[in-house]
Structures are given as structure tokens and as C-alpha cells.
N, C-alpha and C positions, 0 to 999 in steps of 0.2 A: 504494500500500500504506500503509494505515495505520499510522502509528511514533511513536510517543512517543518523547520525546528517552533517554531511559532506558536504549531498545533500540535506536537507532540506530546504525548503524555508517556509520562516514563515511572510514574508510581504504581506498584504492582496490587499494591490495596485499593489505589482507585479505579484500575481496570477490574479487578475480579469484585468489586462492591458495585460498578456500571452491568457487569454483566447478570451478578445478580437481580439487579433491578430492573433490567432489560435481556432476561433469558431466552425469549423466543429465538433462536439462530436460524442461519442457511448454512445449512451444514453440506460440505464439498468434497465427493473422494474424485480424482480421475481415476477412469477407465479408458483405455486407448486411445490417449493424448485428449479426451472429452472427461467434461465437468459430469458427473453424476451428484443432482443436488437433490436434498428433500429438507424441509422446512420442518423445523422441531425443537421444541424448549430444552435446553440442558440446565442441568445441577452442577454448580460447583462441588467437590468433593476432593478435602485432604487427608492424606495417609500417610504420616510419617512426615519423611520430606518432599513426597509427590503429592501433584494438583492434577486430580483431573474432570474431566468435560462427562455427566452422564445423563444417557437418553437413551431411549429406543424408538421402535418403531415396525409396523406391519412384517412379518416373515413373509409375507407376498411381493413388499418391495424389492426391485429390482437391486435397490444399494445396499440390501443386506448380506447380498452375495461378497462386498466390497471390505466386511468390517473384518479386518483380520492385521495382526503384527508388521504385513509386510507394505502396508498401504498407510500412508502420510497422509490424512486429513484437515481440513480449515473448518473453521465455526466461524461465522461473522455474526455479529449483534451489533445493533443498531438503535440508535436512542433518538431524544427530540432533533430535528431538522424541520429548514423551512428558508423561503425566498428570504432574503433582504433585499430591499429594492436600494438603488441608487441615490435617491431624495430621503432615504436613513442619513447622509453623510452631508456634515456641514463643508464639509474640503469638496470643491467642485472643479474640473469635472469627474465623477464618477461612474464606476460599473456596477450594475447588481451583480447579485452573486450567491450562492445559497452555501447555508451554515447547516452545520452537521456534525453527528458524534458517532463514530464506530471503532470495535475492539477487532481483532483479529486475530484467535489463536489458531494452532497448526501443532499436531503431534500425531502420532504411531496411533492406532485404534487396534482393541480388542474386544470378542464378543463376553458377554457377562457368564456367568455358569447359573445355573437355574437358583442357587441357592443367592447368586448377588442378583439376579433378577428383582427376586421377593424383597430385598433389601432398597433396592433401585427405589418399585415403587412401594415401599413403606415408607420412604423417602417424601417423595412425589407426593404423598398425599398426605404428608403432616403438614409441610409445607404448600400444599393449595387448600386444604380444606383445615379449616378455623377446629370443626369438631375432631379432624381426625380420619381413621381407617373404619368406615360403617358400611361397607360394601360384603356382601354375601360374600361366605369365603370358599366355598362352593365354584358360586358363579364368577369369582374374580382367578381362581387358579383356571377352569375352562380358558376365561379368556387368554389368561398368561402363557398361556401355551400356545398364542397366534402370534406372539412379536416375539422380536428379540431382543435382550439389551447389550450395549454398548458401552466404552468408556472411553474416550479419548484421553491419553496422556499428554500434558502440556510439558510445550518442549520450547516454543517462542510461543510471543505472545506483542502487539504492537496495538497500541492506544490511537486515536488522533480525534481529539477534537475541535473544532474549527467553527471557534467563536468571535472572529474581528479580531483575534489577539493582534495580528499584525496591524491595527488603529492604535488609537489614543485611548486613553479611558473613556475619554470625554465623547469619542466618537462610539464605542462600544456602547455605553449607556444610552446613545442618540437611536442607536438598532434597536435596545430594551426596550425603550419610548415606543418605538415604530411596533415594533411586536404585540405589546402591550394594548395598541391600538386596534388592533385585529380582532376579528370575530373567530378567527381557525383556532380551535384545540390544540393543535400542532403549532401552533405558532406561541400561544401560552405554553404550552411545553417547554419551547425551547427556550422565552421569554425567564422562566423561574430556572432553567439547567445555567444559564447564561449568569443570572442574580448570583447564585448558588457559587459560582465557580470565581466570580469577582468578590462575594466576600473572605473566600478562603483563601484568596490570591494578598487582600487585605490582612487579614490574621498575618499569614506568614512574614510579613514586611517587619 
């Protein structure tokens, strides 16, 4: 991914706390020099001194053929983004230009064993469901036995978010303004990730 030093992010607590909060990925193995993708939330997951990426997905999918040791995989996640138009900026003349936030890891993939399966989603479902695991256990092993799980090993991993750092403060805050003005969710999104990232920029000074 291409990153200018600008938008780099290079703190590894604030890319694996972005991805927590933005898990849905596109998850990418090649197969014969082609992209084999399929779209799927992953769990962060530490073991020892290893991080890794876990998900599953349909045993009818064709990229489950793909999940094995010898095959290098990418996850992207993706958080608030949105136009900034040109009349955001008091420095004239200007281009729009759209602001965005993406993570990108890349590691080895293995398949789970039935027993990290169960584990997988015991997981999955403390973490979405407020209550808990209330799913028939019957009917939740049936289905468990139609997909497969997954884990990717994190081996790189590269941040970029691309928030006007390369402006002024003064002009960043002029985008916030502009955002702020909008009726699009996605533009409040990115409106409060943008706030959020200028106070902690603040703190550290």
C-alpha cells in the first residue's frame, strides 16, 4: 500500500484497536497469479508472542481450498472515509481529494482443527452477542460442520491513515467544519475519527 510518511501509522496498538473496531475485512489469497477474495469479519487473537487474524467461512467456498501453510494471505479493513471537496481549504487554489483509513495485514494461513473451531466461535459470539452463547447446541454443531475455520498468522502488518495531515491544523479543522456540515453518516464518521486523532496528536505534544 502506498503511504506517504504523513499518513503512516506505525503504532501496532492503534492498528490492531482500528481493526478491532473495524473487523469486517477482504480477505485475499492468490491462486494462479489471481486475487481469490471473500469478505469476512476477523478476530484479533494473541498466543504467547503470536497475533493472529480468525475467521471462517462456507466449506463450499471456493477459497477454502486456498487456507493452508503454504499460501500468504492479506486482510484489509477499512474504516470512516469520505470526499473533501476543495472549498474545505482556505489556501486557494485547491484539489479535492478523498480521506480514508485502512490497515493491511499479510501472513501464512492455516485451517483450525474442529476443537479451535468451537473455540473460534465461542469467541464470535461473546463478542457479538451482549447475552452470550444461547444457540441450540445440537443445531449449532450441525451447522459447524459446513464451514471451516481459519487463522491467519501476522507476519506484516501497515496502517495508513489519510486525514489532511499533510495541511495545517488550521486547514484540517476547516475539513472537520466541512464534514461536520454534511448530512452523510460516512462523513460524521470520518468527521469524529479525524477529532479523535487531533486530540491524541495534542496529548502527545
Amino acid at each position: 500500500m502506498f503511504t506517504p510518511k504523513s499518513f503512516a501509522v506505525n503504532d501496532d496498538a492503534t492498528l490492531y484497536e482500528f481493526i478491532s473496531q473495524h473487523n469486517f475485512a477482504t480477505f485475499i489469497t492468490i491462486k494462479a497469479e489471481l486475487p481469490v477474495i471473500t469478505h469476512v469479519p476477523l478476530i484479533v487473537v494473541r498466543n504467547e508472542n503470536q497475533i493472529f487474524l480468525e475467521g471462517h467461512m462456507a466449506q463450499q467456498n471456493p477459497h477454502a481450498l486456498l487456507l493452508d501453510k503454504t499460501s500468504i494471505s492479506t486482510a484489509v479493513f477499512t474504516g470512516p472515509h469520505a470526499y473533501i471537496s476543495h472549498k474545505s481549504y482556505r489556501q486557494q487554489p485547491s484539489v479535492p481529494t478523498w480521506n480514508y483509513t485502512a490497515v493491511h495485514v499479510q501472513g501464512p494461513v492455516s485451517v483450525m482443527t474442529p476443537a479451535e473451531l468451537n473455540d473460534h466461535l465461542r469467541r464470535s459470539l461473546e463478542l457479538y452477542e451482549s447475552e452470550g452463547d444461547d444457540i441450540d447446541v445440537e443445531y449449532k454443531n450441525r451447522l459447524s460442520r459446513l464451514i471451516i475455520g481459519f487463522k491467519l498468522e501476522v507476519k506484516a502488518i501497515q496502517g495508513k491513515f489519510k486525514l489532511s495531515q499533510n495541511k495545517s491544523e488550521e486547514e484540517q479543522r476547516r475539513v472537520i467544519d466541512g464534514l461536520n456540515k454534511s448530512g452523510l453518516i460516512e462523513n460524521k464518521m470520518l468527521k469524529e475519527f479525524m477529532e479523535g486523532r487531533l486530540r491524541k496528536a495534542e496529548k502527545s505534544e
